[in-house]
C-alpha positions as CSV (number, residue, x, y, z in Angstrom):
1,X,0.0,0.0,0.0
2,X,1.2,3.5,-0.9
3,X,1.2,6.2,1.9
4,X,-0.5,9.8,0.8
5,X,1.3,12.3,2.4
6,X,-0.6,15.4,3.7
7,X,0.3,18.9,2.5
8,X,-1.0,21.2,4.9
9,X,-1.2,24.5,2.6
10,X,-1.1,27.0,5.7
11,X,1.9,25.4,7.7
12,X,4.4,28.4,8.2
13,X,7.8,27.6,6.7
14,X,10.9,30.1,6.6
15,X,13.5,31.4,8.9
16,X,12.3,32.8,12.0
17,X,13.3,36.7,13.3
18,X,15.1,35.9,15.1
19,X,17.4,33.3,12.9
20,X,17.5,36.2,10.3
21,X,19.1,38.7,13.0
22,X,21.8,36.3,14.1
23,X,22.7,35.5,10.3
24,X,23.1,39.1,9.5
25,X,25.1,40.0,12.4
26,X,27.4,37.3,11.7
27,X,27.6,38.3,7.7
28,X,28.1,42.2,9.8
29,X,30.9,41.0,11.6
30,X,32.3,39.2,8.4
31,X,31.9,42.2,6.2
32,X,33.8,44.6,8.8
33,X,36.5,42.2,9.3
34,X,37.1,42.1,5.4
35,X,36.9,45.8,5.1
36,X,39.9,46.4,7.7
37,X,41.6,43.5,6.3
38,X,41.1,43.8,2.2
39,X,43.0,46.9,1.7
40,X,46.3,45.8,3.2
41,X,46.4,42.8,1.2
42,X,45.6,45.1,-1.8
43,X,49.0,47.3,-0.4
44,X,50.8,43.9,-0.4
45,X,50.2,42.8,-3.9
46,X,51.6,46.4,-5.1
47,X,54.8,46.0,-3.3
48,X,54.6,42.7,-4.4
49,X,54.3,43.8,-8.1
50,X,56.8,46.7,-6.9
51,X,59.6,44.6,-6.4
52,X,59.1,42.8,-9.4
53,X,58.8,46.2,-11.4
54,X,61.9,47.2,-10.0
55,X,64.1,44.1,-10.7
56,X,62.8,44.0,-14.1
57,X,63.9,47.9,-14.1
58,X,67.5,46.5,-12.9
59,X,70.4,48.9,-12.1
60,X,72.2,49.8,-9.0
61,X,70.7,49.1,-5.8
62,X,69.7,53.0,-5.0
63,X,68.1,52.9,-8.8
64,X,65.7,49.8,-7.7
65,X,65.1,51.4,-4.7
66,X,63.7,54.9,-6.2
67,X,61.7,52.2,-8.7
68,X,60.1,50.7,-6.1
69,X,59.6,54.4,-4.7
70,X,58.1,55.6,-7.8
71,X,55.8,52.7,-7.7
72,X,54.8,53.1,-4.4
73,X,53.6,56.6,-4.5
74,X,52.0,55.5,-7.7
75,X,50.0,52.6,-5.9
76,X,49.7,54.2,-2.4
77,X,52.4,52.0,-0.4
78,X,52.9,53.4,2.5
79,X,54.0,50.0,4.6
80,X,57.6,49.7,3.2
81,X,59.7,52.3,1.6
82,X,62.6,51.3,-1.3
83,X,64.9,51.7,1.7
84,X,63.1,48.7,3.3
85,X,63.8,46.3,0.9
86,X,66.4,43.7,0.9
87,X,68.5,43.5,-2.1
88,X,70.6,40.2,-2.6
89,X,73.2,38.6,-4.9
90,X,73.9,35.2,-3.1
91,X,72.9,33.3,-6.7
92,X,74.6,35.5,-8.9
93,X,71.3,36.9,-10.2
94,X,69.5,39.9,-8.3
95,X,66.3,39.1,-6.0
96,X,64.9,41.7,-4.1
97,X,63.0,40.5,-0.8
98,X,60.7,42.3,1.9
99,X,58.6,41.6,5.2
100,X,57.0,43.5,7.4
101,X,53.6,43.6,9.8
102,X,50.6,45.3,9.6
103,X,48.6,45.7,12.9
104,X,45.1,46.2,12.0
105,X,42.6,47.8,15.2
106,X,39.5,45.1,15.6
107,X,37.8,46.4,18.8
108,X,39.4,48.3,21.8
109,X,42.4,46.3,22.5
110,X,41.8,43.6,20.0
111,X,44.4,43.8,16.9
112,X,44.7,41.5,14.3
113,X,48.7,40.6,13.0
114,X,49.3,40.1,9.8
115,X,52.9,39.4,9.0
116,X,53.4,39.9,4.7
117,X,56.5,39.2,2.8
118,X,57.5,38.6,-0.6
119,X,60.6,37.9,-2.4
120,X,61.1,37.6,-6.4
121,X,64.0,34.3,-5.8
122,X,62.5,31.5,-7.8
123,X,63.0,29.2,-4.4
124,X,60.2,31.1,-2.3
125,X,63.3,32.2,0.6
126,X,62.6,35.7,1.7
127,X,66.0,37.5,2.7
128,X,66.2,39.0,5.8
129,X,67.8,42.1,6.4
130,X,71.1,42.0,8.5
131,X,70.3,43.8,11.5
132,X,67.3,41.9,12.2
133,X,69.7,38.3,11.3
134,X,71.5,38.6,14.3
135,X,68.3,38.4,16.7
């Protein structure tokens, strides 16, 4: 035998008030967070591309540095300057490499650390610089 199921045409079905206030204070919270945090990984990827704009420019090390200047006043970096930057020739080829933190104000006393750094070696090994080696 086949069971008939019932449709009751005026059961209520849907979120309730309260379920739709929790939701959009989470997706509040979520869209705050990514406001603070999407512009300092937009900084990063221009000094990112800076650093590659400046190797490709080549030169003396005080001519990368016043290209990765240029750059930066062209795309608003003000995390790291060309002075900043580490400038290596362990492999015989130049790579240019950079880290830093960004500390980012959540609430009161609540921060959110964010370290970046970037380096144009093919092998991924950001240099440090040598005052901060010896620590």
């Amino acid at each position: 035998m086949q069971e008939s199921k019932q449709f009751f045409p005026h059961a209520q079905r849907g979120v309730s008030l309260t379920g739709l206030i929790f939701v959009m204070a989470v997706i509040g919270v979520v869209a705050v967070f990514a406001m603070k945090v999407f512009p300092t990984y937009l900084e990063y990827k221009a000094s990112k591309d800076g650093i590659i704009a400046a190797k490709a420019a080549g030169g003396t090390v005080v001519e990368m540095q016043q290209s990765f200047d240029k750059n930066a006043d062209i795309n608003r970096i003000e995390a790291i300057t060309g002075k900043d930057l580490v400038i290596t020739k362990d492999t015989g080829e130049t790579e240019i490499s950079f880290a830093y933190e960004k500390r980012i104000p959540i609430a009161g006393n609540v921060t959110l650390l964010i370290d970046y750094a970037a380096t144009t070696a093919k092998n991924g090994v950001v240099a440090l610089k040598p005052d901060t080696a010896a620590r």
